[in-house]
C-alpha positions in Angstrom: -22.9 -16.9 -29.1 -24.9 -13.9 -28.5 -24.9 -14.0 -25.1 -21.7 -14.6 -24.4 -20.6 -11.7 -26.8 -22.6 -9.2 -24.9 -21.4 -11.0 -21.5 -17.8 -10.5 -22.6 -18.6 -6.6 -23.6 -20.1 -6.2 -20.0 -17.2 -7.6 -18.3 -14.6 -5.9 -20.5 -16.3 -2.5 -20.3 -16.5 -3.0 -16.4 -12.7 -3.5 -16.4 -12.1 -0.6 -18.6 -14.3 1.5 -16.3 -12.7 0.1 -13.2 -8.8 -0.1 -14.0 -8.2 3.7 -14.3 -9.6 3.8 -10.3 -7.9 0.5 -9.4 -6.3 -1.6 -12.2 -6.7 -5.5 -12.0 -10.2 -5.6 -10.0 -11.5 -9.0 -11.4 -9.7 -8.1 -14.7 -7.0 -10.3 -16.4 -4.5 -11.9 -13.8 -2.3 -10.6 -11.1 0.6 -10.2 -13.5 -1.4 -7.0 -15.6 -1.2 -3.9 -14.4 -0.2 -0.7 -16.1 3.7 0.1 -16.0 3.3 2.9 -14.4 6.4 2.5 -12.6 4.1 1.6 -9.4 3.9 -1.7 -8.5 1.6 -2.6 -5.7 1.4 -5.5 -3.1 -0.7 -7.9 -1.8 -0.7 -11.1 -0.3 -0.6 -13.9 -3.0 -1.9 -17.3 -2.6 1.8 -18.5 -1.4 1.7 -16.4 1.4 4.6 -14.0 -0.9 3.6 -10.8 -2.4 2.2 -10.5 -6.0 1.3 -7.7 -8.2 -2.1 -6.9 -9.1 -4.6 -5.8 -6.2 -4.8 -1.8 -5.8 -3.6 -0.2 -3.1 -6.5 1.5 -1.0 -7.8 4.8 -1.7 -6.5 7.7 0.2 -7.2 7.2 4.5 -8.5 10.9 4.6 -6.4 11.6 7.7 -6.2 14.9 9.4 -3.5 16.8 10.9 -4.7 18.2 14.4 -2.7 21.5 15.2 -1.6 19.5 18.7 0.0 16.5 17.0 3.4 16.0 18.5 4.1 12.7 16.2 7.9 13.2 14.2 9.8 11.2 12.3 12.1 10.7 15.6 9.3 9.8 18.5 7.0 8.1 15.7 7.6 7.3 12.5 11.1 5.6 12.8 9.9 2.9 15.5 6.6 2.4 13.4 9.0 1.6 10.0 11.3 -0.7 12.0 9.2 -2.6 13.8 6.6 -3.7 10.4 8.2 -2.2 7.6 11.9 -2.9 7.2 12.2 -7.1 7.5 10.7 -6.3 3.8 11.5 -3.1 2.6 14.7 -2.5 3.5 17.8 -2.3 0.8 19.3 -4.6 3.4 17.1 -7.4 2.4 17.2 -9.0 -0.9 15.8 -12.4 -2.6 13.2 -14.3 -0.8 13.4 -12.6 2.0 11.9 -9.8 0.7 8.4 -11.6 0.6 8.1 -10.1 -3.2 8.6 -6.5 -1.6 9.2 -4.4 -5.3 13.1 -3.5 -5.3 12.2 0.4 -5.0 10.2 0.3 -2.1 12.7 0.5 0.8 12.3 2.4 4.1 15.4 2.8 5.2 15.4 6.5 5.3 13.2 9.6 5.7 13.6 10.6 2.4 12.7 7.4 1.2 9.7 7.0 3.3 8.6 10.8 2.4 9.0 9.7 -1.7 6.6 6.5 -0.8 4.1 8.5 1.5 0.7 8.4 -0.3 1.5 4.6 -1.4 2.2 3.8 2.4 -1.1 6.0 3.5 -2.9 3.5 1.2 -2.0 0.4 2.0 -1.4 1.1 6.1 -2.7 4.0 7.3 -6.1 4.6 9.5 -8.1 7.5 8.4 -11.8 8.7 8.6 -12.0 7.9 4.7 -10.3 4.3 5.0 -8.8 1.8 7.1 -6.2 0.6 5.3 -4.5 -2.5 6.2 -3.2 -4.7 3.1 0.6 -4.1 5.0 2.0 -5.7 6.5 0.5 -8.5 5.0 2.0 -10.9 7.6 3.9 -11.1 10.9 3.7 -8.4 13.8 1.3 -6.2 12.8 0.6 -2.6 14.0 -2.2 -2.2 15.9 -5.6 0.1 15.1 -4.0 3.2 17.0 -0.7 2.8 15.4 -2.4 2.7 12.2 -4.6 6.0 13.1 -1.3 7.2 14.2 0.6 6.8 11.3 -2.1 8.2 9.2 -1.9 11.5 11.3 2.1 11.8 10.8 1.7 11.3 7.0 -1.0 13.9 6.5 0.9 16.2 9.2 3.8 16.7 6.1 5.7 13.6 8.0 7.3 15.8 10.6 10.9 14.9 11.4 
């Protein structure tokens, strides 16, 4: 009984060490997770999102002074073309592969309010290549990714 006591205090201290950086690492099941009011995604078992798994961390992307990437000739494509069959306010039930009810990219403004979540899960960077979304279907390629990293750390240019 011992050992197992001091095996559980090892685990559980390594979960409270670990959840304040990313909750639910090897801690609990996918259903705990701080309400935070973030939920984040991940692809489950069923091939459906479920809650649990922590986004990345920041991609580190830069902003070069001669990026050109906008909202318009970028970022609008890049959301319709892997974002939207999910998280779009259009889309609702099953279809939404588990996508959380408040994250829709429908809009700018809702893209800008979702920018550092989106940098963590999809976004290239020097720090981290993030690519948990999309978790399935057309996905963007490593240059898009790199791309979209730039446009969110350029202020998302429209």
């Amino acid at each position: 009984m011992g050992q197992s006591r001091r095996t559980m205090g090892v685990l559980m201290a390594s979960c409270l060490w670990v959840a304040p950086l990313s909750f639910a690492v090897g801690c609990g099941s996918d259903h705990e997770h701080p309400d935070d009011g973030h939920h984040d995604d991940h692809h489950g078992d069923d091939g459906h999102h479920s809650h649990g798994d922590p986004v990345g961390p920041p991609s580190g992307a830069m902003c070069p002074e001669s990026s050109t990437l906008t909202y318009e000739n970028f970022g609008e494509k890049f959301f319709a073309d892997y974002c939207l069959r999910c998280h779009s306010s259009s889309v609702s039930g099953n279809a939404r592969e588990g996508a959380p009810a408040d994250h829709n990219f429908d809009t700018y403004d809702e893209i800008e309010l979702m920018a550092d979540h989106i940098d963590q899960t999809t976004a290239f960077g020097p720090d981290s290549e993030n690519d948990k979304m999309p978790f399935n279907g057309k996905k963007p390629t490593d240059e898009e990714r790199r791309k979209l990293g730039e446009w969110l750390a350029c202020g998302l240019k429209e």
